[in-house]
N, C-alpha and C positions, 0 to 999 in steps of 0.2 A: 415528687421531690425534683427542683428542680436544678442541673447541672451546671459546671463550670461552663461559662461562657465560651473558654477555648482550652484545649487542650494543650499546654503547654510543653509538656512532661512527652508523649507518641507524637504529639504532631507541631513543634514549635513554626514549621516553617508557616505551616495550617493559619497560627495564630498571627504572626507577624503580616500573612496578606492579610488577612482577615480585617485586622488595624488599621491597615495601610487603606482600603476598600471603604471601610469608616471614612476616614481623613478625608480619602478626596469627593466625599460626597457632604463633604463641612465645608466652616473655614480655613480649617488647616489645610486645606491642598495644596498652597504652595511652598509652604515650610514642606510636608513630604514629598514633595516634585524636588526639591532640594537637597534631599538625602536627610535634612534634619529631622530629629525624633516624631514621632505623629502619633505617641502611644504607645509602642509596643515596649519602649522601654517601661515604662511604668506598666504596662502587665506581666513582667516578667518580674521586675521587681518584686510588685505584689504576691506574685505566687513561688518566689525563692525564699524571700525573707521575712514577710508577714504573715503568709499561709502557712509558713514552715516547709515548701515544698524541696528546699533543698536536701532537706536528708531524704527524700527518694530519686536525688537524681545519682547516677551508677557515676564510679571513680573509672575511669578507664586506666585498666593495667593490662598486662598479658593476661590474666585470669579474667577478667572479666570482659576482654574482647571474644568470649566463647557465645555470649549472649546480647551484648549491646547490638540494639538494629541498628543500622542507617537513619539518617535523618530525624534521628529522636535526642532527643537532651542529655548530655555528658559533663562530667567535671572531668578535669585534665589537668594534675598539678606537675610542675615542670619548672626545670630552667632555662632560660631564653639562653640560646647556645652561639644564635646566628640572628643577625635582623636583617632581612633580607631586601629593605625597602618598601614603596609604596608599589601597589597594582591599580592601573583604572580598570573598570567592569562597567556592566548596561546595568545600572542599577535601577534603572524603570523603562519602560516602554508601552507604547500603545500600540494595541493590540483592538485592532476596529474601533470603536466608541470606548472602551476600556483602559484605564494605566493596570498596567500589573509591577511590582516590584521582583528585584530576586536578591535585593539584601536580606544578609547572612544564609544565600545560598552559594553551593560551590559554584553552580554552573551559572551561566551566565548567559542565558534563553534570551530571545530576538524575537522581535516581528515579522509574521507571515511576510510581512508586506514592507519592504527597502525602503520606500516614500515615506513608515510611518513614523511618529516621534520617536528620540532616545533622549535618557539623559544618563549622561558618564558621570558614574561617584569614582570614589577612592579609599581604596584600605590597606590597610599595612600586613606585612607577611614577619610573623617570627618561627622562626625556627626551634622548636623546642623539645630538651629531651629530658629523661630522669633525669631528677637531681645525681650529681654523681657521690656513691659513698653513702646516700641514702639506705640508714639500717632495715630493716624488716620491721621494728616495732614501731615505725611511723604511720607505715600504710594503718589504713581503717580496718576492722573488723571485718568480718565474714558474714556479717550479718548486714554491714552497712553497704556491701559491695551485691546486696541480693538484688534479682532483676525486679525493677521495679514497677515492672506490670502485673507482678502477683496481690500486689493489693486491688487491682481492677478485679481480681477473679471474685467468684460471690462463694460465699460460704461454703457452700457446700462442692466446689471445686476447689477451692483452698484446703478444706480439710483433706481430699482427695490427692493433694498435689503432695501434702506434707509426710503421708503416706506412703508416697510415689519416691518420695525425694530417699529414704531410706535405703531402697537400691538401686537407684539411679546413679551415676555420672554423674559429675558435671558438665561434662558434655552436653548430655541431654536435660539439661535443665530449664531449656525452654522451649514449650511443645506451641505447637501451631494455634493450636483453641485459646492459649491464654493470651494472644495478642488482643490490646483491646480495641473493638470489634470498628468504631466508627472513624478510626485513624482510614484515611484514604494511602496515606504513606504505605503501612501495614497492609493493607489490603492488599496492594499491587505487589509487595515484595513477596505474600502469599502466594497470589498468582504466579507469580514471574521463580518460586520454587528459590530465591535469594537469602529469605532470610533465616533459612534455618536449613543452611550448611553450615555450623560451626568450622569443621573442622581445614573445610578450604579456606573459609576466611581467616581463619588463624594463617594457615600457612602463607598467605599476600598478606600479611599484616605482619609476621615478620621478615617477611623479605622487605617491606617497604619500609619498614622502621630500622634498616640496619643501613639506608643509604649512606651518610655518611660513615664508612665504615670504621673512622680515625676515631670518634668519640668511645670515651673509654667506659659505654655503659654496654650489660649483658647483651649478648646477641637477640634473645628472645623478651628483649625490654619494647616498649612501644615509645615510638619517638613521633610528633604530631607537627605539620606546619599548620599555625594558628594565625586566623586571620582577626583583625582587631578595626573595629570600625570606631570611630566619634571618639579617639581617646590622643591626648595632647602626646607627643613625642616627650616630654619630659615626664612622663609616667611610668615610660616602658625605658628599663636601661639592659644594660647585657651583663647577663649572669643572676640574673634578678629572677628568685623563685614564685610565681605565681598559679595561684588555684584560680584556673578560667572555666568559665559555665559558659557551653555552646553546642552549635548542633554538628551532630557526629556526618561525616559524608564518608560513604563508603558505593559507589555504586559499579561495579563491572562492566553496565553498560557504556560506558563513556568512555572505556579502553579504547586509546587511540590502536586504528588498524597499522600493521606493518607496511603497509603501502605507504602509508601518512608519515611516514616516518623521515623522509629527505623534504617534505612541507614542513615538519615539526620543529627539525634542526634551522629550515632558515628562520624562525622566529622567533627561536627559542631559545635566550644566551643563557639562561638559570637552566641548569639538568633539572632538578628540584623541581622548578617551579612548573615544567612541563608535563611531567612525570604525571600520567592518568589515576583519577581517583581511586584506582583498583593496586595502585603501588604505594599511596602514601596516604596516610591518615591524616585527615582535614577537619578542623574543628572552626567554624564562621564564630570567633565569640560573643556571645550577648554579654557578658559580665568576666570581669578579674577583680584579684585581687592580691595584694603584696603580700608573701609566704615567706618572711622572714623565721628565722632558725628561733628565733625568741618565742614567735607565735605556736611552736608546737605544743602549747599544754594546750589547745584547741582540742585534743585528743582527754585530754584530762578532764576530774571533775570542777575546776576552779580557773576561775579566771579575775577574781578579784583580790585585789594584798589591802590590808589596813595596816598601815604604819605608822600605827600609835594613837589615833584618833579618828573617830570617822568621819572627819571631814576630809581627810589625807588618803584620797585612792585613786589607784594607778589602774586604768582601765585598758587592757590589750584592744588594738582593731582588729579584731580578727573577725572571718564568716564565721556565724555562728548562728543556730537558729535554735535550742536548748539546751539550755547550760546551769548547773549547779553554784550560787555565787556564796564564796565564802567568804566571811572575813577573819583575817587572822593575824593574831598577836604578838609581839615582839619574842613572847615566851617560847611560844609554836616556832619561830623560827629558827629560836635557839635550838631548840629540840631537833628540828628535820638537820640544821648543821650537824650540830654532835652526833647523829645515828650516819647521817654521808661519812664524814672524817672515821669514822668508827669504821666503816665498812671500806673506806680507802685506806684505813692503815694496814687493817688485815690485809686486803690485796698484797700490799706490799712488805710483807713480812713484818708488820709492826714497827713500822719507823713510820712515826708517826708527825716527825718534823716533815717526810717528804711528802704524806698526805697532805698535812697544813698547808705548800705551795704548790699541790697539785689542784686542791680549790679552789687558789686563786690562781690560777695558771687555765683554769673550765672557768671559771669567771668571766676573763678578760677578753676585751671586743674592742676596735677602733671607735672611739666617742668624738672623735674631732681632728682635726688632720694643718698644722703648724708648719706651714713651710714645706720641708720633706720629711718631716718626724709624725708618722701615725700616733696619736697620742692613746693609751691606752691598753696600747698591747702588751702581753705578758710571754714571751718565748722562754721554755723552760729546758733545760738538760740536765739530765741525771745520768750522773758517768758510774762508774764501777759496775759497770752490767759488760758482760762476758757470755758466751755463747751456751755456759751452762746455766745460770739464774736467767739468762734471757727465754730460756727455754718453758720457765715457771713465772716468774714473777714477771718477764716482760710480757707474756701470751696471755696473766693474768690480769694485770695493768689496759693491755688494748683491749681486751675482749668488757674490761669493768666500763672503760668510757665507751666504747662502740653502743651500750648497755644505757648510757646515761644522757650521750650528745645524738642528734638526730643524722647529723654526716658526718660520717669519721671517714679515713682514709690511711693506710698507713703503705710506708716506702723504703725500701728494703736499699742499702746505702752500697752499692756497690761500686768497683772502676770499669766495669764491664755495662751496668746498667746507664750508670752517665754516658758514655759511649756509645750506647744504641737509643735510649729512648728520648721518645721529643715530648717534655715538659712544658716550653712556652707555646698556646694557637698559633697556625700559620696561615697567613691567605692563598690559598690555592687558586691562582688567578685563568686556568684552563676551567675550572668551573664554575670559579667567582663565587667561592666559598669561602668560610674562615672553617679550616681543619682542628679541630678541638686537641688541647694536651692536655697532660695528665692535672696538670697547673689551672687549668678552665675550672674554679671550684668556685659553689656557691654561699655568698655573706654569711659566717657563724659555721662555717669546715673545718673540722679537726682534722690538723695533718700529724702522723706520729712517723719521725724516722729512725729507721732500725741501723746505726753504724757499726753495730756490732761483726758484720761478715765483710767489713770496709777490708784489705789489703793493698800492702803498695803494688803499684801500675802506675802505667802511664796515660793523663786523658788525653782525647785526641780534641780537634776543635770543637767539634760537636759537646764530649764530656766538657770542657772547659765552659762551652757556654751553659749548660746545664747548671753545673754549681754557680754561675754567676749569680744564672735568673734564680734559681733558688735560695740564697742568700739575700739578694737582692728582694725576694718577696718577703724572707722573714725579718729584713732590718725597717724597712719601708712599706710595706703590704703594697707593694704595686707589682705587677707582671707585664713584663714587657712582652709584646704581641708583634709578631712578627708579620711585618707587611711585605718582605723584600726588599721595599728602596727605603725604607724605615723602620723604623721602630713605633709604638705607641704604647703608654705607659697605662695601664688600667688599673682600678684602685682594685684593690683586695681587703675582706678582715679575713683570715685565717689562722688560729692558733697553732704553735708550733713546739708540739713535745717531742726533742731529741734523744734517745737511749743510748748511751754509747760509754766504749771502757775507760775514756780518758777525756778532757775535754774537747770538745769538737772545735778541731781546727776549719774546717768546711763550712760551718753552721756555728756564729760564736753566738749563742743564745742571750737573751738579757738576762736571764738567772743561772749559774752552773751550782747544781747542789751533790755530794756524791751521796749515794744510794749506800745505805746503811741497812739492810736487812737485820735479824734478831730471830726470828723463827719461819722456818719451811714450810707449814702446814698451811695448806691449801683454807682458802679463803671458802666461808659456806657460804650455803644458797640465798637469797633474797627474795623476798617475797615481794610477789608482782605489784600489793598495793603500796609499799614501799617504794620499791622502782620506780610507779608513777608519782609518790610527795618529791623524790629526790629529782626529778625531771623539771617536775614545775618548778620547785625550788632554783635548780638552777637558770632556766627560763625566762623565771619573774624578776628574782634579785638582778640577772643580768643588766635586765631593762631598766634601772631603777634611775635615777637621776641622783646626781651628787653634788657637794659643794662644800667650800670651805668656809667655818662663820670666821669674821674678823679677829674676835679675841686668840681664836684658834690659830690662825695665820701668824700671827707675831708668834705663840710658842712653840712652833711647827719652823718657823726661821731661823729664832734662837739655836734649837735645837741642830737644822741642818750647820751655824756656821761656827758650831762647838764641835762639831763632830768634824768640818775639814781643818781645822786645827788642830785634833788631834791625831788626825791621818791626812795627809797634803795627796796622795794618792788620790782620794775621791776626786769624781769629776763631776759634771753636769748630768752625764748622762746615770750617775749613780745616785743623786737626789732626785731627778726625776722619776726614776723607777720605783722608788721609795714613796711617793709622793701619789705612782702608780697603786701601787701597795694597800697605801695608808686606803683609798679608795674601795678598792675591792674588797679589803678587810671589813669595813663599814657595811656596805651592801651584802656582804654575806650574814651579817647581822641582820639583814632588813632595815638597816636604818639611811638615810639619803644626806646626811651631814655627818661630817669625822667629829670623831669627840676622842678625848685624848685617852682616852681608854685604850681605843682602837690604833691608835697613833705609836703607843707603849709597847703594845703586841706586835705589831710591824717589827720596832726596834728589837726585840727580845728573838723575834724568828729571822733576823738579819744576825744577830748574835753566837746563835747557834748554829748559822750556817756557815760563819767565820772559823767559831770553834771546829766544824766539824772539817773545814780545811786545816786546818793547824795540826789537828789528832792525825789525819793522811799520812802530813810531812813526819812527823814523830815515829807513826810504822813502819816507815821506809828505812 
């Protein structure tokens, strides 16, 4: 039987010379003297998305940096936190009669010989760390995170291993014999006693992943600079969540010595980018891809919607290399609403008007952006929550969406925390860094804030700009970024559910509904394959596209200018949110056009959210 050509998976660097050696013994030599493709992207292709070989490539987290070697193939999802710029490198050189490449390696090897050829490419450097707010139930399985050298092992080491694994560690989950065998990488890390120290490499791995120490992810998270070849600058933006496929560099020997170190300072204005592969974790990418909050049914079994006919399907871009495609019916979607809403009411003690705009409130995402009016967004406040029901139904409520959206975040409202903590990124221009805030969140972030322990104080400047920027993100989805001699304003979508006992002066949300509980009894459990329809579900509908048909349009106007006739109050900004409404009501149906059905229903839970202001004033 005869073998993969090149090993991709143990030895990627192995296979990319390998290509490159091809090339320049073609015609392609000079396109690869160039830095342009010469193959090796199309072998990786082929063996990530054709062969299927992406689901044995390892997710690097903390837990599975106990076993990932060096210089072998890694996925690395992340959000781009910092761009650091471009770097040039010896991206080939000859070496006697020979070109050797060291694209997509860290280092950056030379010729014996001064006199002989070079050619300088260029890649770009991003900075990238956990999504922040990033739940537990996104990461991949335990089975998806196994080292993926055990399917090299042959039978009867495998069964031997599985055996072993019963009272094993994780620690020790990867023994020396199972490396496989014709990796030259592997070998020498063998020899050289490297690659199976776990437990040191954990420990530089997180020292080197907590450099920027301001980023508000766990100390023992892994944070990666990723270098990115042959990809346009309008691909990559900031804050943008990406799953990158590249080879892992971790090598000790490349520690710069302590002598080196006043050589190091004169060249080196980035700390970062200096920093020896033994302190920060380097991934050269062969592949990305945009890890938008929509794309996580990627984890689920479905990635196809039929909306009513099947010629009408909405196809996610997601990596994916096996997947179950269902199609499914306007019925089915009514179904998965009514069992969500069911299971959001109870959260909330059975008010079940304040489930109904808690769904579209998890719905809503910036779809198009008008001037300074993000168009799309749903900011939600539910007031009469007090620090005893906040204690039940609000801990109930965060912990149900932390359960259903993929980053949630929530922020405790106080005059002491405005005052201390820094919200908007800063540039830290002694490192020539941007310093992450809390506010650095990525596309589709649930923020929930808790105003409930708010008391009067005084903000100082710092709290002052705090609530700015923070109002200012939830009226506009932008975040201003502090440069020192500027400002710059960076788009945001982040939804914004407020809790608090009265309406929020701080935060004037675009809906205020007050919280009407009816029974205390703790909300039951959910069953896991439920969890994931209601995931996808809100996911898919998310993404759904909408529009207004024309017949529809005129009785949708009619409507808006009978209604500010008989209330002169409304404004623009209250038919728009309506109009908001009318939208998200639609798409929680599964359907991608308003019908006046839907249009009715809006009107009817604008009704009773009037009523239920009116009953307030009467209790008092």
């Amino acid at each position: 039987m005869v073998g993969l050509p090149y090993d991709c998976l143990a030895n990627p660097l192995g296979a990319v010379r390998s290509t490159f050696d091809k090339a320049m013994s073609s015609d392609s030599s000079a396109a690869a003297l160039d830095g342009k493709d010469w193959g090796a992207d199309e072998v990786f292709r082929q063996f990530l998305f054709d062969d299927g070989g992406l689901s044995q490539v390892p997710l690097l987290n903390s837990s599975t940096m106990k076993w990932v070697q060096p210089n072998t193939l890694v996925r690395f999802r992340g959000m781009i936190q910092d761009m650091l710029g471009n770097e040039f490198y010896v991206g080939a050189y000859k070496d006697g009669d020979k070109w050797i490449t060291n694209k997509f390696a860290d280092g950056s090897h030379g010729p014996s010989d001064a006199s002989s050829d070079v050619r300088i490419w260029e890649r770009r450097l991003l900075y990238c760390t956990p999504v922040p707010g990033q739940n537990s139930w996104v990461e991949c399985s335990p089975d998806a995170m196994r080292n993926p050298y055990i399917s090299a092992i042959s039978p009867l080491r495998e069964k031997r291993q599985r055996e072993d694994e019963a009272t094993k560690s994780d620690a020790d989950m990867v023994e020396p014999g199972h490396a496989i065998e014709d990796s030259p990488n592997l070998k020498k890390m063998r020899e050289d006693g490297v690659a199976f120290a776990p437990f040191n490499l954990q420990k530089v791995v997180t020292e080197g992943s907590t450099f920027n120490s301001s980023t508000p992810v766990e100390r023992n998270s892994v944070s990666c600079l990723v270098k990115i070849y042959d990809t346009p600058e309008s691909d990559l933006k900031l804050n943008e969540v990406f799953e990158f496929v590249g080879v892992f560099t971790f090598d000790p020997d490349l520690t710069v010595p302590i002598d080196d170190k006043e050589v190091m300072d004169d060249f080196c204005e980035d700390e970062l980018l200096c920093l020896p592969p033994s302190k920060v974790n380097i991934i050269s990418g062969l592949s990305q891809d945009t890890w938008h909050s929509e794309n996580f049914c990627k984890f689920l079994d479905f990635i196809v919607l039929c909306t009513g006919s099947l010629d009408q399907l909405i196809l996610f871009p997601v990596l994916i290399w096996s997947i179950s495609i269902i199609s499914l019916t306007t019925p089915v979607i009514k179904e998965i609403r009514e069992a969500l809403i069911g299971h959001l009411t109870a959260v909330l003690g059975d008010d079940r008007l304040a489930a109904e705009y808690i769904l579209l409130h998890l719905l809503s995402r910036v779809h198009a952006r008008v001037a300074e009016v993000a168009v799309g967004k749903l900011s939600l406040n539910l007031t009469c929550f007090n620090k005893e029901n906040m204690s039940v139904f609000g801990n109930n409520l965060k912990h149900a969406i932390g359960s259903l959206m993929p980053f949630t975040e929530c922020l405790p409202l106080t005059v002491d925390y405005l005052n201390s903590v820094t919200l908007a990124p800063k540039k830290d221009y002694n490192t020539n860094r941007l310093v992450s805030g809390l506010l650095q969140l990525a596309e589709g972030s649930h923020l929930t804030i808790d105003e409930t322990p708010l008391q009067s104080g005084t903000l100082n400047s710092g709290g002052l700009e705090n609530a700015q920027v923070l109002r200012s993100m939830m009226e506009s989805q932008k975040v201003h970024y502090d440069f020192t001699y500027y400002k710059m304003e960076m788009p945001a979508d982040v939804q914004f559910l407020i809790l608090s006992e009265g309406k929020s002066n701080i935060l004037p949300a675009d809906l205020v509904l007050p919280f009407h509980p009816s029974s205390a009894d703790p909300a039951s459990g959910v069953d896991g394959e439920m969890l994931k329809a209601w995931r996808w579900y809100l996911a898919t509908m998310k993404s759904l596209p909408h529009s207004i048909d024309p017949p529809l349009q005129k009785a949708v106007q009619d409507d808006l200018v009978a209604a500010r006739q008989a209330d002169r109050s409304l404004s623009r900004e209250d038919f728009s949110r309506w109009l908001t409404m009318g939208r998200l009501m639609s798409v929680s149906f599964g359907a991608t056009s308003l019908s006046m059905e839907h249009w009715q229903m809006v009107k009817e839970l604008e009704r009773l959210r009037k009523n239920r202001f009116q009953g307030n004033l009467r209790s008092r």
